[in-house]
C-alpha positions in Angstrom: -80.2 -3.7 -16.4 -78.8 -6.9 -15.9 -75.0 -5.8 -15.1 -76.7 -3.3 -12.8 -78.6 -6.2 -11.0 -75.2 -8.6 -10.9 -73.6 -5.5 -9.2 -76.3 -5.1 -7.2 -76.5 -8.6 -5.8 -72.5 -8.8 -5.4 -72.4 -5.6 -3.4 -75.1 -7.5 -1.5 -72.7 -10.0 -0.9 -69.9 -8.1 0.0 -71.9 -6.1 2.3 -73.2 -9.3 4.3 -70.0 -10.4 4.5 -68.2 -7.6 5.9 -71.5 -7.2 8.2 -70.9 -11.3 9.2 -67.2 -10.3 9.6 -67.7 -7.4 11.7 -70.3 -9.1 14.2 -67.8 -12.4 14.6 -65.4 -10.3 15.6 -67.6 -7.7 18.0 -69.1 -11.0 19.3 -65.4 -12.0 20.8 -65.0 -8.6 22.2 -62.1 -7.9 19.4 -63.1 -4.3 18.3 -60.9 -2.4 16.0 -60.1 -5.8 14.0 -61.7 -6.7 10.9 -63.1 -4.7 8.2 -65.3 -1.8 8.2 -68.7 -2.4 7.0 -69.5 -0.5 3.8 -72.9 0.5 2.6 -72.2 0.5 -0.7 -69.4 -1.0 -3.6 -68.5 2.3 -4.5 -66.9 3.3 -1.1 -64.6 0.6 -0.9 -63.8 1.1 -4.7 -63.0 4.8 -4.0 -61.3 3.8 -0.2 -59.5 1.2 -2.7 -58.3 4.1 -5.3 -57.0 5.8 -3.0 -55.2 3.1 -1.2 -53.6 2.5 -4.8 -53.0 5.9 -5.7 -51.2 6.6 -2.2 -49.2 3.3 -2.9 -48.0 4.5 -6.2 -46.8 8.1 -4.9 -45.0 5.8 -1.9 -43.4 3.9 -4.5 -42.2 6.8 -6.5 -41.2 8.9 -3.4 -39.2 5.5 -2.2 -37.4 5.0 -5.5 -36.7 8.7 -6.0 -35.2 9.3 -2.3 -33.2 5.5 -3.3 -31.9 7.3 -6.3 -31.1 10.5 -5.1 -29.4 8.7 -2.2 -27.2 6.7 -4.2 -26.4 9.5 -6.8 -25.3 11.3 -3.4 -23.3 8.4 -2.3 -21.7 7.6 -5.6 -20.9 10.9 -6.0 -19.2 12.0 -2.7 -16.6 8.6 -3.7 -16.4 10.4 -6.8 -15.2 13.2 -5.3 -12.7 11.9 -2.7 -11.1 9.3 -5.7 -10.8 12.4 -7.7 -8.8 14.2 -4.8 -6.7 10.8 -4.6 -6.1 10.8 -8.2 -5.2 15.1 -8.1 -2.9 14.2 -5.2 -1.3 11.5 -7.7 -0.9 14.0 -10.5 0.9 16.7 -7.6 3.2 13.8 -6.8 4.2 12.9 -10.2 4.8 16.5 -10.7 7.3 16.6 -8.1 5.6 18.2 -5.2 5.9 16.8 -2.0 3.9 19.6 0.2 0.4 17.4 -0.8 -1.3 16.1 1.6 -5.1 14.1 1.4 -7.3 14.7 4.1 -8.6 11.1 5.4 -12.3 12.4 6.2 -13.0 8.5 7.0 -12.0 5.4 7.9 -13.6 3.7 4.9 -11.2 2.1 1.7 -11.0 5.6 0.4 -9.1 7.2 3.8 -7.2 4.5 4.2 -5.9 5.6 0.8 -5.5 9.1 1.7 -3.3 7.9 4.9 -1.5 5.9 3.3 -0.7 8.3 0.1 0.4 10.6 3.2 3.0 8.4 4.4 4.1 7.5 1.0 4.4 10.9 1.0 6.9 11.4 4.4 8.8 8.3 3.7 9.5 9.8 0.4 10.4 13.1 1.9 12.6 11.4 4.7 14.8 9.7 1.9 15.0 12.6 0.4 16.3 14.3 3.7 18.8 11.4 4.3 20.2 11.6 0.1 20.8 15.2 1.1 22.7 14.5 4.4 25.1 11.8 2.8 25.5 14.2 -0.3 26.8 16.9 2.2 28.7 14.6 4.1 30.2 13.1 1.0 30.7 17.1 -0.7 32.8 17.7 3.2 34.5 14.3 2.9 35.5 15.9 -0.8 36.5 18.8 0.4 38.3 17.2 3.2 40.1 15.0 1.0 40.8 17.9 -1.4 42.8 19.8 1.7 44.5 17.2 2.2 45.7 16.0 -1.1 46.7 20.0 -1.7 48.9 19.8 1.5 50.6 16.8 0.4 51.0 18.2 -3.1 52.6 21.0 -1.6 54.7 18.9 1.0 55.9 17.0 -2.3 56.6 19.7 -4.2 59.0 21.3 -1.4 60.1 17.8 -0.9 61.3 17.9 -4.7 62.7 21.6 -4.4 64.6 20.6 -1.2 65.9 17.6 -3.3 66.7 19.9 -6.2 68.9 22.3 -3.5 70.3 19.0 -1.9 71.4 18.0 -5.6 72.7 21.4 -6.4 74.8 21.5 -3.5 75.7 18.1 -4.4 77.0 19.1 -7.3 79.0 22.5 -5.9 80.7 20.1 -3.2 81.3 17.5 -6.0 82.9 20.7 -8.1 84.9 22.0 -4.7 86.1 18.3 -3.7 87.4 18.1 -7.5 88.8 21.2 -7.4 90.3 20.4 -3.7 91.6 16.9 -5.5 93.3 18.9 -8.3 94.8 21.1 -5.8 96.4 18.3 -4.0 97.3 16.6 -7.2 99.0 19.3 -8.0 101.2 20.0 -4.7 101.8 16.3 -4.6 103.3 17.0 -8.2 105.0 19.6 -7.3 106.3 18.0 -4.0 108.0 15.2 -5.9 109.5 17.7 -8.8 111.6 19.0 -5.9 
C-alpha cells in the first residue's frame, strides 16, 4: 500500500503540474503550447510507450533505407568498375571495337571517356603504321622495278660489251691478217 500511495501522490503532482502548465499558458492566450493535461500516470506512460515504440521502428526504418541505399550505391560503382575492368581485359585481348558507355560525369565516366580515347588514339596509330607500311611495301616495290631495269640495262650493257670485244677481236684477227698480207707483197715486191 505504500508504493501505491507514493504513486498516487506523484501522479498528483504531475497532474497539478501539467494543470499549472496548461492554465499559464491559456492565461497568455497561447493555446496549442504546452502539455496536455492527463488524468492519470498511466496515459502518459502508455502515450510515452508508444512514443518509444514508434521511435524505435523510425530508427530501424531509417537505418534499413541508409543500408539498403548504400548497398545500392556501392553496388551500381561495383558494377560500372567491373565494366571498366571487362573493357581492360577486351583491350589486352587485342580488341579494339570496345567501347564503355560514360553513363555520368562522376570519377567513373571520366574513366570510361577516357578508356574510349585511349581506345581511338590507339586505333589511329594503328591506321597511320599501316599507311607508312604500304607506302614503304610501294616504295619496295618501286625500288624493286627499278633496280630490275637497271639489272637488265647492265646486263645488255655487258652483252653489248661482249659483242664490242668480239668484234674487237675479228678486226684485230682481219687487221693481222691484212698486215700479213702486206708483209707479204712488200716481201714479195723487194724479191723482184
Amino acid at each position: 500500500t505504500d508504493i501505491i500511495e507514493i504513486v498516487n501522490k506523484q501522479t498528483q503532482q504531475m497532474s497539478e503540474y501539467f494543470a499549472s502548465y496548461l492554465n499559464i499558458n491559456e492565461s497568455k492566450g497561447l493555446r496549442g503550447l504546452g502539455f496536455y493535461l492527463l488524468k492519470d500516470n498511466m496515459a502518459l506512460v502508455s502515450s510515452l510507450d508508444k512514443l518509444q515504440t514508434i521511435s524505435v521502428i523510425l530508427a530501424v526504418a531509417i537505418t534499413l533505407f541508409v543500408f539498403f541505399t548504400s548497398y545500392v550505391f556501392a553496388e551500381s560503382i561495383k558494377i560500372a568498375i567491373d565494366k571498366v575492368v571487362d573493357g581492360f581485359d577486351k583491350l589486352s585481348e587485342g580488341d579494339l571495337t570496345v567501347q564503355l558507355k560514360a553513363m555520368s560525369k562522376d570519377e567513373i565516366g571520366k574513366l570510361s571517356s577516357s578508356f574510349n580515347v585511349l581506345i581511338q588514339n590507339i586505333k589511329d596509330i594503328i591506321e597511320n603504321v599501316k599507311e607508312v607500311s604500304h607506302e614503304m611495301a610501294r616504295s619496295g616495290q618501286t625500288l624493286f622495278k627499278v633496280i630490275e631495269e637497271t639489272s637488265e640495262s647492265v646486263k645488255k650493257m655487258i652483252h653489248s660489251s661482249q659483242e664490242i670485244k668480239q668484234q674487237s677481236e675479228i678486226q684485230v684477227a682481219s687487221l693481222d691478217k691484212t698486215g700479213n698480207s702486206i708483209t707479204q707483197l712488200f716481201d714479195m715486191i723487194n724479191i723482184t
